[in-house]
C-alpha positions in Angstrom: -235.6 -23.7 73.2 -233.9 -22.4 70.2 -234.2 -25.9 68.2 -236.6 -25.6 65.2 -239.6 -27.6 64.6 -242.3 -28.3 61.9 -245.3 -26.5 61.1 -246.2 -27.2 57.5 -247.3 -25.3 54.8 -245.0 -22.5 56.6 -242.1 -24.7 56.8 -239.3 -24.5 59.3 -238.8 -21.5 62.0 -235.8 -20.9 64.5 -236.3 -18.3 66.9 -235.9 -18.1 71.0 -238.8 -16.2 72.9 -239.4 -12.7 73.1 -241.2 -11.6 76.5 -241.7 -7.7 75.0 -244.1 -9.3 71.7 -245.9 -11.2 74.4 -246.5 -7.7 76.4 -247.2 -6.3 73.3 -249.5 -8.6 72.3 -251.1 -9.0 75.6 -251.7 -5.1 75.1 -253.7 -5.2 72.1 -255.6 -7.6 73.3 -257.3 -5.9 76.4 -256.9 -2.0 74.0 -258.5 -3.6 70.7 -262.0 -4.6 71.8 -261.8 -1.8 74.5 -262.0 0.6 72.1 -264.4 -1.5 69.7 -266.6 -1.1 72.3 -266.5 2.2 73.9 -264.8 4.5 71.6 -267.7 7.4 70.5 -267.4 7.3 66.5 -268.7 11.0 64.4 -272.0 9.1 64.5 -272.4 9.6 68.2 -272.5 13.1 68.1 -275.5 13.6 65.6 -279.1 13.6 66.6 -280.0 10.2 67.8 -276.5 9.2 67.5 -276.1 7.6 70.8 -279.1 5.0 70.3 -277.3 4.6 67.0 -274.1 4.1 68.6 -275.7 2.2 71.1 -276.9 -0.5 68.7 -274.0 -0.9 66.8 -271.8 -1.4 70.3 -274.0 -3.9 71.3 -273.3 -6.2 67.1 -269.8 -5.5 68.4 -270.1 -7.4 71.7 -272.2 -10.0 70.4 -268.9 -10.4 67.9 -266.5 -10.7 70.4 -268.7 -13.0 72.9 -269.2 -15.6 69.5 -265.7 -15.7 68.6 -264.2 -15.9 72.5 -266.9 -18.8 72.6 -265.2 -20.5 69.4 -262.1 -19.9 70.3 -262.0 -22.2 73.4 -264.3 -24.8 71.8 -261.8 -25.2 69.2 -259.0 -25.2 71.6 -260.6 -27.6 73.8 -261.7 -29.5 70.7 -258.0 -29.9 68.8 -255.8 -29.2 72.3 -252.6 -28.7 70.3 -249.4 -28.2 72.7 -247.7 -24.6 72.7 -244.5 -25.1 71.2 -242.7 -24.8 74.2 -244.0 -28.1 75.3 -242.1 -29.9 72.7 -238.4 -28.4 73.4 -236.3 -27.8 76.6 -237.0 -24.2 77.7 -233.9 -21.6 76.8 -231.8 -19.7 79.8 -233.8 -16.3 77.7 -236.8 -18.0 78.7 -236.1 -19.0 82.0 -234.6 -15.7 82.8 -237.4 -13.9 82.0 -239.3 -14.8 84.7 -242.1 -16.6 82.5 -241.0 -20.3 83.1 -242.4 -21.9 86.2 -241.2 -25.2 87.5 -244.2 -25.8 89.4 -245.9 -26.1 85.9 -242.7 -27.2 83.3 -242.4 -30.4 85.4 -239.9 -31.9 83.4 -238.5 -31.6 79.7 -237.4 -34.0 77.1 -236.0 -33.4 74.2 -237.9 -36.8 72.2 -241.0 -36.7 74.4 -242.2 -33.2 75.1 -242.3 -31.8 78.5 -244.8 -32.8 81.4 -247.4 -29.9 82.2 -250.2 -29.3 84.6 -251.4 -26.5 83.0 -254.7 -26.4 81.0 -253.7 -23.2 79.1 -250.2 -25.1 77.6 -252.6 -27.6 75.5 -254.8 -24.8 73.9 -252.7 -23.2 71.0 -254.7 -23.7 68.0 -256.1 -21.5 67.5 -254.4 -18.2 68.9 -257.0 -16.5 71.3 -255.4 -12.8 71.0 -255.5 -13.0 67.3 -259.1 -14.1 67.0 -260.5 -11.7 69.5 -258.3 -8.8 67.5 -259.3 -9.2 64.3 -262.7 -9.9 65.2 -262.5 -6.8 67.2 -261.0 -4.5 64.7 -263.2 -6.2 61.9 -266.7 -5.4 63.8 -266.1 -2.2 64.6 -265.0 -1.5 60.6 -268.1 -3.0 59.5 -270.5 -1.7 61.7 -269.2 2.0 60.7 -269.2 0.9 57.0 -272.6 -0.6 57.0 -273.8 2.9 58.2 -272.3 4.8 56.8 -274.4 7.1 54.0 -273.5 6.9 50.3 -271.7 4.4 48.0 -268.1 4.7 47.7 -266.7 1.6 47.4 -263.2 2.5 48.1 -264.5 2.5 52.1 -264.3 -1.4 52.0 -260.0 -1.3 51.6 -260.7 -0.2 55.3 -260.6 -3.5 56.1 -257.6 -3.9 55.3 -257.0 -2.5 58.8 -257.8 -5.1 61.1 -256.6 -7.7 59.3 -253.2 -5.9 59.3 -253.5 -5.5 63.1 -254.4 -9.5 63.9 -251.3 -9.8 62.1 -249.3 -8.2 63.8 -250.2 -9.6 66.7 -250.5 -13.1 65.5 -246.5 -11.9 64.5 -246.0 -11.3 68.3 -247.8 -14.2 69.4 -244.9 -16.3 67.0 -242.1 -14.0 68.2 -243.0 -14.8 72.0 -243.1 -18.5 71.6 -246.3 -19.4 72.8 -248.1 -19.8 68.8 -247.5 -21.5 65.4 -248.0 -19.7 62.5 -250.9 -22.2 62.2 -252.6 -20.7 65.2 -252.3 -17.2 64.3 -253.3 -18.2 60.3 -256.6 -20.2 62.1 -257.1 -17.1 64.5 -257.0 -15.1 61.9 -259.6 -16.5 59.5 -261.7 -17.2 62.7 -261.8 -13.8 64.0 -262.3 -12.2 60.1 -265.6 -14.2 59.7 -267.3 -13.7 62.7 -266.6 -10.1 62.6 -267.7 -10.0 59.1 -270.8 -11.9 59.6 -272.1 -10.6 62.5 -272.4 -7.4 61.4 -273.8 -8.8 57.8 -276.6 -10.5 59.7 -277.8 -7.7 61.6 -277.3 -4.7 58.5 -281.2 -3.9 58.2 -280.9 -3.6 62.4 -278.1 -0.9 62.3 -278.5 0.2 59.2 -278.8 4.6 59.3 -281.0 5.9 56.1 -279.0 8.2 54.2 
């Protein structure tokens, strides 16, 4: 599986699959919008905090429920194979335990490999980085948007969940299942939902200083 391929404008990659990045990543992706969504904030505590809290968990879920719903439209719309579909499987991969023959019918080096498998034709783009970001990113917002006075140095805090979707769209890579492409359209997917959402319901969760 080792063999490199092609995935322009990032040029050319090597690398044999990682099964720890794919636990890790699978991790963050159940812990992200976990938290998003349950984890009190400072607000909570206050007087009428928890309808407060309440209103901005429920911008959070709407966030996640949009961008889960693009993210398989798009993937059933492009269907881009994983890249293990276009090389013969490595002895790491095999060994781990991940590599199923009842799915991985049969390889070919020219030709691809022959699948049954929904799930191996839905790589662009990457789910776990999509629902990460978005996750991270509406639950930065939300707090932002209600947050009382101007200091505009708050906004660098989304820097946060950006950094986080890449990471795992950096695990998502390092386990062999995504292109750089997926995690880059992942990425940008999950950022504007979780930017706009929020945006479009401000005067709804807004707090009055």
């Amino acid at each position: 599986y080792g063999t490199p391929y092609e995935d322009a404008p990032f040029g050319r990659i090597t690398f044999a699959p990682d099964s720890n990045w794919r636990d890790f990543s699978d991790a963050v992706l159940i812990a992200a919008p976990a938290l998003a969504l349950f984890a009190p904030t400072p607000d909570t505590f206050q007087r009428g905090g928890l309808i407060r809290t309440g209103g901005k968990k429920l911008v959070i879920f709407e966030t996640l429920t949009l961008t889960l719903a693009l993210t398989s439209t798009a993937k059933n719309l492009f269907q881009r194979p994983r890249p293990y579909a276009l090389y013969e499987p490595s002895p790491e991969w095999i060994g781990d335990g991940r590599f199923d023959e009842n799915i991985h019918v049969s390889c070919d080096p020219d030709l691809g490999c022959t699948f049954r498998d929904r799930d191996t034709f839905w790589s662009f783009p990457s789910g776990h980085t999509s629902i990460v970001t978005a996750a991270g990113m509406a639950f930065t917002m939300t707090e932002l948007l209600t947050a009382s006075g101007k200091r505009r140095w708050r906004w660098f805090l989304l820097a946060a969940p950006l950094a986080l979707g890449g990471v795992v769209g950096y695990a998502r890579v390092k386990a062999g299942v995504h292109r750089p492409s997926d995690v880059a359209g992942g990425l940008f997917l999950g950022t504007t939902v979780g930017l706009l959402v929020p945006l479009a319901h401000d005067r709804g969760v807004r707090v009055s200083p």
